[in-house]
VEXDO-255115 format. One record per residue (C-alpha): z, y, x; residue number from 0. Coordinates in steps of 0.02 Angstrom, whole numbers. Layout:
N
+--------+--------+--------+-----+
!     up !  north !   east !   k !
+--------+--------+--------+-----+
!      Z !      Y !      X ! NUM !
...
+--------+--------+--------+-----+
END
This chain:
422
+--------+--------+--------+-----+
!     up !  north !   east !   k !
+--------+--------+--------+-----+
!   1262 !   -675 !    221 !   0 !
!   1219 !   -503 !    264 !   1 !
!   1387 !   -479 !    349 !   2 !
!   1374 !   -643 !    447 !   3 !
!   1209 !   -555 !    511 !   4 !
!   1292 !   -416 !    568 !   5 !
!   1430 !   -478 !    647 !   6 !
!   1327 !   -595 !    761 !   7 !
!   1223 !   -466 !    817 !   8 !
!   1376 !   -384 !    856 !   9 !
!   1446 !   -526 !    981 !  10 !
!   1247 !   -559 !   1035 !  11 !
!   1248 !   -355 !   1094 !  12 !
!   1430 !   -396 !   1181 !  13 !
!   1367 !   -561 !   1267 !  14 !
!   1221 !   -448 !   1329 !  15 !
!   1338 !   -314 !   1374 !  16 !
!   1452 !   -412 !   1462 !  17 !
!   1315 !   -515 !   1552 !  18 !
!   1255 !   -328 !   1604 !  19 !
!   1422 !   -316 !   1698 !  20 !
!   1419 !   -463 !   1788 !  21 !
!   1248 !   -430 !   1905 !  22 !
!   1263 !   -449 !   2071 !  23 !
!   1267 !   -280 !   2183 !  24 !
!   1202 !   -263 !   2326 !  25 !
!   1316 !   -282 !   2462 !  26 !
!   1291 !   -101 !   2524 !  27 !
!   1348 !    -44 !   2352 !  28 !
!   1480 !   -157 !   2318 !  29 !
!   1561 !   -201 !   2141 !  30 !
!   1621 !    -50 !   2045 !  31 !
!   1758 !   -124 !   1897 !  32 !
!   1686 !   -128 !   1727 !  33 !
!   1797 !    -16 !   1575 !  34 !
!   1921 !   -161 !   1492 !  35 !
!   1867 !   -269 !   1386 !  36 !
!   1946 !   -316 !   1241 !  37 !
!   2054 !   -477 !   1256 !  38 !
!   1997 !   -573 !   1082 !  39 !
!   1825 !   -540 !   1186 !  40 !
!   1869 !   -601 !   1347 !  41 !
!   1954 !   -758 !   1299 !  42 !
!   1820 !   -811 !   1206 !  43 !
!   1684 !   -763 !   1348 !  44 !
!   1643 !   -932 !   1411 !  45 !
!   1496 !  -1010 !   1284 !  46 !
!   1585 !  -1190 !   1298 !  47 !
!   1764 !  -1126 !   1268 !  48 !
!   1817 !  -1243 !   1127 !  49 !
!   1999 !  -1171 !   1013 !  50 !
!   2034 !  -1321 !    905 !  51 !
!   2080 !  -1224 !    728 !  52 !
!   2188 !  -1377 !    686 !  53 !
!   2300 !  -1362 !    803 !  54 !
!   2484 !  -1302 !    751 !  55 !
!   2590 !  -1229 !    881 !  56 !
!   2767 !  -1277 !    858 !  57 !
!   2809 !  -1099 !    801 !  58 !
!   2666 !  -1092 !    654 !  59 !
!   2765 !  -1212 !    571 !  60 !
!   2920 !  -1113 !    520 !  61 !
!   2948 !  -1263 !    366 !  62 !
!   3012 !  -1387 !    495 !  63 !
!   3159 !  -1276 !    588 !  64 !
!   3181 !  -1100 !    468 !  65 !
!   3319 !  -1180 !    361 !  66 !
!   3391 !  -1232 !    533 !  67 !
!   3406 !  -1067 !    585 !  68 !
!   3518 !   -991 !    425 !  69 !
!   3682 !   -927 !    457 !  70 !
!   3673 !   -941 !    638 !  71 !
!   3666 !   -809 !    770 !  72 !
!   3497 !   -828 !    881 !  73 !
!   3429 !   -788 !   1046 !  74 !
!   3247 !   -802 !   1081 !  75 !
!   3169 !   -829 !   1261 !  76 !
!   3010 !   -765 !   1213 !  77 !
!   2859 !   -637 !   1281 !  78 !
!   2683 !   -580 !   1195 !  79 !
!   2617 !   -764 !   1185 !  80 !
!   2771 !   -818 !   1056 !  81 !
!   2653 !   -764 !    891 !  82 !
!   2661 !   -858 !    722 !  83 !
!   2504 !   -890 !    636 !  84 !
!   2313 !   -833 !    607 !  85 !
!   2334 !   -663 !    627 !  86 !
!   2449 !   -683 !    797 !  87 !
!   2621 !   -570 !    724 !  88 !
!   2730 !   -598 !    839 !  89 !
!   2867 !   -740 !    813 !  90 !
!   3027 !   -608 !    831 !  91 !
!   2945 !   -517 !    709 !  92 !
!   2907 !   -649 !    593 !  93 !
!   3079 !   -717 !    607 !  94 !
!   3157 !   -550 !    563 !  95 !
!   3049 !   -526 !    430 !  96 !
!   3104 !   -691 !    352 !  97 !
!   3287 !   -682 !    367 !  98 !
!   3339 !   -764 !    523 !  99 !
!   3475 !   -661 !    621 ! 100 !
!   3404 !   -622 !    797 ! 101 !
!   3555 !   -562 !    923 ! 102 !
!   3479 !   -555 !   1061 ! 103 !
!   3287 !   -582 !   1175 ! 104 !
!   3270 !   -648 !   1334 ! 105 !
!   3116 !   -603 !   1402 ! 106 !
!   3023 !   -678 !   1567 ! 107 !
!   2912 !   -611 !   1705 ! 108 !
!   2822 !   -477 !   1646 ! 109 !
!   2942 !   -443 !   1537 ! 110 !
!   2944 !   -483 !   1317 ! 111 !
!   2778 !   -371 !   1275 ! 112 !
!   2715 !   -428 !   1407 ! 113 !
!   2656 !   -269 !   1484 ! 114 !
!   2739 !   -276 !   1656 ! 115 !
!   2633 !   -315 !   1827 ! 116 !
!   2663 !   -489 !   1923 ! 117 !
!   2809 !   -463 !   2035 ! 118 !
!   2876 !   -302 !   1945 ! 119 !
!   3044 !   -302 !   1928 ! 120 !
!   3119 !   -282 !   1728 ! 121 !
!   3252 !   -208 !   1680 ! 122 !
!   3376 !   -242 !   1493 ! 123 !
!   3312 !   -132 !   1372 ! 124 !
!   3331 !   -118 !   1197 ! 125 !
!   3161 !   -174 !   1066 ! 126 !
!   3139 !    -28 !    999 ! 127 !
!   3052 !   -101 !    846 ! 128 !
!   3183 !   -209 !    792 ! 129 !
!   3330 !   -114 !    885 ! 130 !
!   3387 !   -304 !    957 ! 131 !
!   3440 !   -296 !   1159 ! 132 !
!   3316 !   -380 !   1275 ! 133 !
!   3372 !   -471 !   1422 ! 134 !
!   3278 !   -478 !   1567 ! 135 !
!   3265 !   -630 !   1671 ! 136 !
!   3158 !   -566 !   1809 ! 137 !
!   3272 !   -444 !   1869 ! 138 !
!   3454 !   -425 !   1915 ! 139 !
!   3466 !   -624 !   1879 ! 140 !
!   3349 !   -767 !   1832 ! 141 !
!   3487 !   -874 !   1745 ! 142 !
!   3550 !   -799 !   1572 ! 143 !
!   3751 !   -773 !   1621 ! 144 !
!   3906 !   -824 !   1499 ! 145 !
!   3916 !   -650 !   1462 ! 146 !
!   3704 !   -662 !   1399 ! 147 !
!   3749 !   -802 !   1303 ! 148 !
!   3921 !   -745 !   1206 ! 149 !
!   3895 !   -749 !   1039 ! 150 !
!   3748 !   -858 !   1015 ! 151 !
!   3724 !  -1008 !    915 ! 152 !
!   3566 !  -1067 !    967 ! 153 !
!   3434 !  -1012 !   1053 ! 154 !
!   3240 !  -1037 !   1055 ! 155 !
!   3121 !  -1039 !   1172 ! 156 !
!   2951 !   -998 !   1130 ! 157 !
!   2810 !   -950 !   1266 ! 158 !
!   2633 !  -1012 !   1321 ! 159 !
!   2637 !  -1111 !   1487 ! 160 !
!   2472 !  -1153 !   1593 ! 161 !
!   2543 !  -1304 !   1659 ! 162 !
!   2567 !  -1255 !   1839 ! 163 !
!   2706 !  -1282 !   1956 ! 164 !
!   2707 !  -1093 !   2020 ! 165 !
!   2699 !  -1007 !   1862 ! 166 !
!   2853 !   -949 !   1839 ! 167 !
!   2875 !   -967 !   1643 ! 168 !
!   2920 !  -1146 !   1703 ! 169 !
!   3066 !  -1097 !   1803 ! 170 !
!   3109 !   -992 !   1659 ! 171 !
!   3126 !  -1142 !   1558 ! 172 !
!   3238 !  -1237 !   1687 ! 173 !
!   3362 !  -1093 !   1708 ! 174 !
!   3380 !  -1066 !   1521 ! 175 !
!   3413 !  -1282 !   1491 ! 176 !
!   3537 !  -1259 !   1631 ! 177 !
!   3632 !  -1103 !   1552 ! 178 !
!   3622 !  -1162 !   1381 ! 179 !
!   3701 !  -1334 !   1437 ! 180 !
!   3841 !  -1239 !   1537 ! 181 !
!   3887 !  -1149 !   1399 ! 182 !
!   3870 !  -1268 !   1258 ! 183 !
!   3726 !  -1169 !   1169 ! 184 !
!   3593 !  -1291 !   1084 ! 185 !
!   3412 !  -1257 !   1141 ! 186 !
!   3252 !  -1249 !   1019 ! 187 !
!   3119 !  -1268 !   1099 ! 188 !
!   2944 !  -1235 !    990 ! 189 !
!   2813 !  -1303 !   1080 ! 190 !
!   2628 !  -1261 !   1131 ! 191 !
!   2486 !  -1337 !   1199 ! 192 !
!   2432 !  -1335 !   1396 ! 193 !
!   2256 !  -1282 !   1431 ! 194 !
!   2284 !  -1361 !   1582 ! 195 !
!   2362 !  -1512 !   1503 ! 196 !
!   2231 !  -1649 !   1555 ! 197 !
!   2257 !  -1624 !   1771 ! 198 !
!   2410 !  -1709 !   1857 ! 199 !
!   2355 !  -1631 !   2047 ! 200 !
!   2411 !  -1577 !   2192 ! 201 !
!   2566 !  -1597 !   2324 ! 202 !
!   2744 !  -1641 !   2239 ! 203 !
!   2860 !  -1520 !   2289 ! 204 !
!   2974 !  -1549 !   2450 ! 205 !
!   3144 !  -1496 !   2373 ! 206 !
!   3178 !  -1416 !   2549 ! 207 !
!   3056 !  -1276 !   2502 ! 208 !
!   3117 !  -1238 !   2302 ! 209 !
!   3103 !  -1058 !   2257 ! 210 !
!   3064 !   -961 !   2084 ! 211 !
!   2876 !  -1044 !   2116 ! 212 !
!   2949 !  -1230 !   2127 ! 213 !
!   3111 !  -1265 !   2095 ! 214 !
!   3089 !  -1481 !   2024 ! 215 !
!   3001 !  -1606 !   2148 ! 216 !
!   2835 !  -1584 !   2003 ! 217 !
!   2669 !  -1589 !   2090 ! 218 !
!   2547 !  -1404 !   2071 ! 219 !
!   2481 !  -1469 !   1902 ! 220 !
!   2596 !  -1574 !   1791 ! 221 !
!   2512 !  -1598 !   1643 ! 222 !
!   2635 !  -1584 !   1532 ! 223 !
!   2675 !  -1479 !   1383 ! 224 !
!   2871 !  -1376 !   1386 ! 225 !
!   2941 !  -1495 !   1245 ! 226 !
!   2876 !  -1622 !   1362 ! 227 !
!   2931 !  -1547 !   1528 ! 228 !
!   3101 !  -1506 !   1442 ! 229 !
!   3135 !  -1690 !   1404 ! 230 !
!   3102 !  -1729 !   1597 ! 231 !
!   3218 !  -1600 !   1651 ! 232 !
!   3366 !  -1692 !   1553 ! 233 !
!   3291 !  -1832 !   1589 ! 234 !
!   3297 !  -1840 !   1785 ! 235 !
!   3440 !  -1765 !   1822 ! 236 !
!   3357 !  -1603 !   1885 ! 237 !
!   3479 !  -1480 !   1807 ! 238 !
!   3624 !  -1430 !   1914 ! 239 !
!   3757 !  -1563 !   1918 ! 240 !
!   3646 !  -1667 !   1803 ! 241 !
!   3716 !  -1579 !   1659 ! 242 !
!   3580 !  -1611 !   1491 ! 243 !
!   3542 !  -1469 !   1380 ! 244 !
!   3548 !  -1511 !   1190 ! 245 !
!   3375 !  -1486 !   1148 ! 246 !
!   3270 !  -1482 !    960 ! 247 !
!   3076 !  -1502 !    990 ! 248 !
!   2957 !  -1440 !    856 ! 249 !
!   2811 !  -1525 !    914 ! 250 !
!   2632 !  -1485 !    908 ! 251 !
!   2536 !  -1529 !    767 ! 252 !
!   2355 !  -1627 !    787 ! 253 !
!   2382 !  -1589 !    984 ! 254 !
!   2317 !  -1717 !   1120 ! 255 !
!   2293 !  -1676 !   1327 ! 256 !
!   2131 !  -1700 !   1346 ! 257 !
!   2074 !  -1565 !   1226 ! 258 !
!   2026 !  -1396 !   1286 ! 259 !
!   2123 !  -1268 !   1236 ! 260 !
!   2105 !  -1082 !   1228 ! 261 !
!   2254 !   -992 !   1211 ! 262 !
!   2254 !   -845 !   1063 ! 263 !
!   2344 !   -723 !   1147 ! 264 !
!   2326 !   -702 !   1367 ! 265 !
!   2468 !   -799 !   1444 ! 266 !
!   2492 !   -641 !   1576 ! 267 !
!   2417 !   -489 !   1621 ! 268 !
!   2289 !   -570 !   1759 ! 269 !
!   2259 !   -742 !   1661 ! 270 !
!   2147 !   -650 !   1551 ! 271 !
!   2010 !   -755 !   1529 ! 272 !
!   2017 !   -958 !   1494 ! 273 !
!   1903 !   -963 !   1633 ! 274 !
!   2044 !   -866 !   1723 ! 275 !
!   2179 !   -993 !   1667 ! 276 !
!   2055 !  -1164 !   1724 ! 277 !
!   2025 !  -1078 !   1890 ! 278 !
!   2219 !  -1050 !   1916 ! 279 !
!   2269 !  -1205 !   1975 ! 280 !
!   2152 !  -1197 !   2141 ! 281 !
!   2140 !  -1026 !   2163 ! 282 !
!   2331 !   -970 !   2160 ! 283 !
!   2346 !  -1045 !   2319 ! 284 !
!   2236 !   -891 !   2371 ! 285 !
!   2404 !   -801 !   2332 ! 286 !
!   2476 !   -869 !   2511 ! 287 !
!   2343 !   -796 !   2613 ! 288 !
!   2256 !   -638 !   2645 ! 289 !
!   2095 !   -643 !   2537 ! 290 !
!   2126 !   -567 !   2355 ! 291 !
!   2079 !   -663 !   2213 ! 292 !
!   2012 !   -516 !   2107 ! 293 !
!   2184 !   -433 !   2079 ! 294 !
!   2135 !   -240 !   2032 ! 295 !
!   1981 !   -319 !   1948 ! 296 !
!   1955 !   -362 !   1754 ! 297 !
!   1911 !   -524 !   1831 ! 298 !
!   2074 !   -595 !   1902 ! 299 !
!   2086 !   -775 !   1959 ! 300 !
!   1886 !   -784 !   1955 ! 301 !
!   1842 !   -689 !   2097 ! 302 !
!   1907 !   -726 !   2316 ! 303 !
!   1862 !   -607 !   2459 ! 304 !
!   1916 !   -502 !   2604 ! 305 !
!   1860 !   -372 !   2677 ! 306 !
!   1819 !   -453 !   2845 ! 307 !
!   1687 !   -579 !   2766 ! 308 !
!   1547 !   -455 !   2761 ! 309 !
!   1389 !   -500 !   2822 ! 310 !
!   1448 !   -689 !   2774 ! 311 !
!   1431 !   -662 !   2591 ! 312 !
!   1326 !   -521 !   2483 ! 313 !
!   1466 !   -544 !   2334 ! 314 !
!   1572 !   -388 !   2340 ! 315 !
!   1692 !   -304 !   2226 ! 316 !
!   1829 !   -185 !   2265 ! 317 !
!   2017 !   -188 !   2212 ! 318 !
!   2092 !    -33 !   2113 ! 319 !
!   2273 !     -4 !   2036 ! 320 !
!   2265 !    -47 !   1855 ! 321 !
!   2418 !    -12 !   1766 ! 322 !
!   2483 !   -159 !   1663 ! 323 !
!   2407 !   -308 !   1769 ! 324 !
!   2407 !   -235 !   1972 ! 325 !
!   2466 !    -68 !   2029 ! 326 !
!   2459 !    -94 !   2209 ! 327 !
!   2332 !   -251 !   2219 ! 328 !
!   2281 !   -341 !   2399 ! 329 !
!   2129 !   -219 !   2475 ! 330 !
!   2158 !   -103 !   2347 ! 331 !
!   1982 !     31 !   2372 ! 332 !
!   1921 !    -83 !   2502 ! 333 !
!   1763 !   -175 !   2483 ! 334 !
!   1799 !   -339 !   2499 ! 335 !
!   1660 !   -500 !   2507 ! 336 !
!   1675 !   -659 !   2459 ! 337 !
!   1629 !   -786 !   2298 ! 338 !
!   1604 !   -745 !   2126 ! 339 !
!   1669 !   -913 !   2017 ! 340 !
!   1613 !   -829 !   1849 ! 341 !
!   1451 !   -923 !   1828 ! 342 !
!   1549 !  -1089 !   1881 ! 343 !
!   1539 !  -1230 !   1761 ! 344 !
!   1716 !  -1234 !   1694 ! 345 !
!   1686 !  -1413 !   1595 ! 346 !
!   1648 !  -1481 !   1764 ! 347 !
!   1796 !  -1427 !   1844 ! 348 !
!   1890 !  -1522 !   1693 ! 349 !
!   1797 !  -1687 !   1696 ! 350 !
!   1855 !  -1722 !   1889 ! 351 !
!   2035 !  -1715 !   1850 ! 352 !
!   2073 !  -1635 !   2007 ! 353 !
!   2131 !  -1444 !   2083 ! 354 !
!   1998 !  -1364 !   2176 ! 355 !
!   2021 !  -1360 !   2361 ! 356 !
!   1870 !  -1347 !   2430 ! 357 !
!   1856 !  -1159 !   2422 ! 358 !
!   2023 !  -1143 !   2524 ! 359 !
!   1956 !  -1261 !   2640 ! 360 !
!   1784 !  -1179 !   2667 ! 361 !
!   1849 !  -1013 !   2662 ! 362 !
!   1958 !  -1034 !   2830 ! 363 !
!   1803 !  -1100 !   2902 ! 364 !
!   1730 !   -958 !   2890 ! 365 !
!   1886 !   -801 !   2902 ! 366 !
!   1856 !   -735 !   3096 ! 367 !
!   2043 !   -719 !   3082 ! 368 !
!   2114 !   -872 !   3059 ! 369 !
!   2273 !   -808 !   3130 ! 370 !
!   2314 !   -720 !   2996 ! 371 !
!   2235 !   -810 !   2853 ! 372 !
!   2397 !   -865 !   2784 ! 373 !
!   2566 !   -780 !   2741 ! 374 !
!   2743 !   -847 !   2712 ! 375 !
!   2708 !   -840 !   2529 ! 376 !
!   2567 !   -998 !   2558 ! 377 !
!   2725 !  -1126 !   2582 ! 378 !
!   2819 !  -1102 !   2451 ! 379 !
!   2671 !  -1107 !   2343 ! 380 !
!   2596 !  -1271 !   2411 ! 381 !
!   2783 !  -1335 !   2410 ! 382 !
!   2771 !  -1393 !   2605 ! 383 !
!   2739 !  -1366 !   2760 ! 384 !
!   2598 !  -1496 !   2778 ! 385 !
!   2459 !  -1416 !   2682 ! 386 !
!   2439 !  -1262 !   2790 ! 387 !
!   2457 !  -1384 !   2944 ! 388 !
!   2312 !  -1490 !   2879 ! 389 !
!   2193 !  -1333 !   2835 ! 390 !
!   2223 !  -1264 !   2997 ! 391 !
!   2188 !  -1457 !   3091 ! 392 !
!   2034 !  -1449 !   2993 ! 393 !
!   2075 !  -1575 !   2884 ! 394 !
!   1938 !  -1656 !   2773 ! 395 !
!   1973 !  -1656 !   2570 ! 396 !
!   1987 !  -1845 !   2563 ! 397 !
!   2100 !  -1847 !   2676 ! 398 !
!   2238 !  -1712 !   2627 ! 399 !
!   2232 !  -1800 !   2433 ! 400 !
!   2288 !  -1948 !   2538 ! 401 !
!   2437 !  -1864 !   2617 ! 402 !
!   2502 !  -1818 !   2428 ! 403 !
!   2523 !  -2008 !   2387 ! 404 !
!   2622 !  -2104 !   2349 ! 405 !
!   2730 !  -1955 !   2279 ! 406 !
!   2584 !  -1890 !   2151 ! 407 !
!   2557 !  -2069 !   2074 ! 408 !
!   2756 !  -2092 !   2055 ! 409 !
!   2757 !  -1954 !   1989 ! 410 !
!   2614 !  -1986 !   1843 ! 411 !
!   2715 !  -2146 !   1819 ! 412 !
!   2872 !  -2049 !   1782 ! 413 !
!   2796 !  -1916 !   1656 ! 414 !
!   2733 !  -2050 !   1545 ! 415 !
!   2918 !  -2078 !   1483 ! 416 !
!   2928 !  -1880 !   1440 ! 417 !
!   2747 !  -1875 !   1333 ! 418 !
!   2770 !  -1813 !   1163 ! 419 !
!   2568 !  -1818 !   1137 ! 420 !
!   2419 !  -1948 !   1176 ! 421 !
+--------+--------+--------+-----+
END
């Protein structure tokens, strides 16, 4: 009992701590970045955060695919979200550990540890734990090559998703089906819960616009898990000449949509938060313009301003290198103003089912600049040409959801043949 004491006044002098942090400063003064905060910390910052502790990724249970694995060479598409059980070790490790013979890793944006900024080009290297190569594929080539491939069995992929069109772990995926079904390689795929698995939102993708942030005709938010997503891509056709990937799902046990979920290790560097992760969907669309979305901060993907908005807001905080999530961020040591979305009611944003747009809509109201508000970057992340054209026509809410139909509700019809869960 005594230790339960202590260890809630522990997290009761954090929560203060932390609440310290977030004051308001004055606008003269501006935001100065807090010292890191531990990640078990920060993912568990927001008091109505819910992690289900029945919930079974499909890589926690090793019963239902380890004998699979004997005698066969493996490669493993993983990063620092592929862990095995309560204490997080990581599933390469694990799988060592138990006898399985790892060839070869395959690791994704930000490279897999996970330590690499968005956009930073990785390079092979060699685990120097376990001595296995790692291949990147966010570097010389997205698509693992024959040559990657020679030699391997079967190969796994295991990562945490977000369940957004423009997060590239998605893309990942897709490249990997399509090499492994070139080359005749048979695909595990051990699945995991989306935290964003409840909202089906946003444009579908014009095909005319693919690139590494949309490459299948899926709108922003699918709502789907990878074991799910990966039975769509076969599915439809989507990889190149419609060839279909042998795939082996280990599903997720006691695992429905609708349930919030808090993944146990950060997803990437700047989703560091769940708050961070909720607040993705809307605010990555921030990427395509020229207000930062906290990038340089500890609060990522929580944060929007420029600095050019001053005297319209008092919120400031000011963008600085930090090594491991954004060396050079947007602004970086300017003050920039704008909206602080850590106070927002996150449960809200869940219950309406839809990607926030309002902020990009209100925010161009107000930019003096308008000019210059967006970048080439915005189209390929809204997946057309239309959405920019509608902000800038001024556009209300109501009606740019109308422009995304009927494409969004075919597509909701069409995912409910690829649904592994309720």
């Amino acid at each position: 009992m005594k230790r339960m004491v202590s260890i809630l006044s522990i997290f009761i002098a954090l929560s203060s701590s932390l609440s310290a942090q977030q004051q308001f400063p004055s606008p003269e003064r501006g935001t100065r970045n807090p010292k890191p905060i531990p990640q078990p910390f920060l993912r568990h910052q927001d008091k109505k955060t819910r992690v289900h502790g029945d919930i079974l990724t499909g890589a926690d249970q090793t019963e239902l695919y380890l004998d699979y694995l004997k005698g066969k060479n493996i490669g493993m598409v993983i990063n620092q979200t592929s862990v095995i059980g309560k204490n997080n070790i990581s599933s390469l490790d694990s799988l060592v550990k138990l006898g399985v013979h790892i060839v070869k890793i395959f690791g994704p944006e930000h490279g897999f540890r996970g330590t690499a900024s968005n956009g930073a080009t990785v390079n092979d290297t060699v685990d120097p734990k376990t001595g296995i190569p790692a291949i990147s594929l966010y570097g010389k080539h997205y698509k693992p090559t024959p040559e990657d491939l020679k030699g391997i069995d079967l190969m796994i992929f295991d990562i945490q998703d977000v369940g957004t069109r423009f997060y590239t772990y998605l893309s990942t995926l897709h490249y990997v089906m399509e090499a492994c079904a070139e080359n005749h390689v048979e695909l595990m795929l051990l699945d995991r819960p989306n935290p964003n698995g409840y909202l089906v939102d946003g444009p579908v993708l014009d095909t005319a616009y693919r690139s590494f942030v949309g490459l299948d005709p899926i709108p922003i938010t699918h709502g789907m898990t990878f074991g799910e997503y990966a039975q769509m891509l076969n599915g439809e056709g989507w990889l190149r000449n419609h060839a279909k990937c042998k795939l082996k799902i280990i599903k997720v046990a006691n695992y429905i949509h609708s349930l919030p979920y808090s993944p146990p290790i950060n997803p990437s560097p700047n989703l560091n938060t769940y708050r961070s992760i909720i607040l993705y969907p809307g605010l990555c669309l921030f990427e395509g313009t020229t207000l930062s979305v906290g990038r340089g901060t500890m609060y990522p993907f929580q944060v929007l301003g420029h600095p050019s908005l001053k005297g319209k807001f008092s919120y400031s905080f000011t963008p600085v290198s930090i090594p491991g999530m954004s060396e050079d961020p947007p602004h970086k040591g300017q003050l920039c103003y704008g909206v602080d979305l850590r106070n927002d009611d996150i449960d809200s944003i869940r219950s309406t089912g839809k990607i926030d747009i309002l902020w990009l809509l209100k925010l161009y109201q107000v930019f003096p600049d308008k000019e210059h508000f967006f970048n080439s970057y915005f189209t390929r992340l809204a997946g057309n040409e239309q959405l920019r054209r509608q902000i800038e026509a001024g556009k209300t809410e109501e009606e740019i959801r109308e422009s995304w139909e009927p494409e969004l509700s075919r597509f909701k019809m069409m995912r409910k043949k690829y649904l592994l869960y309720k």
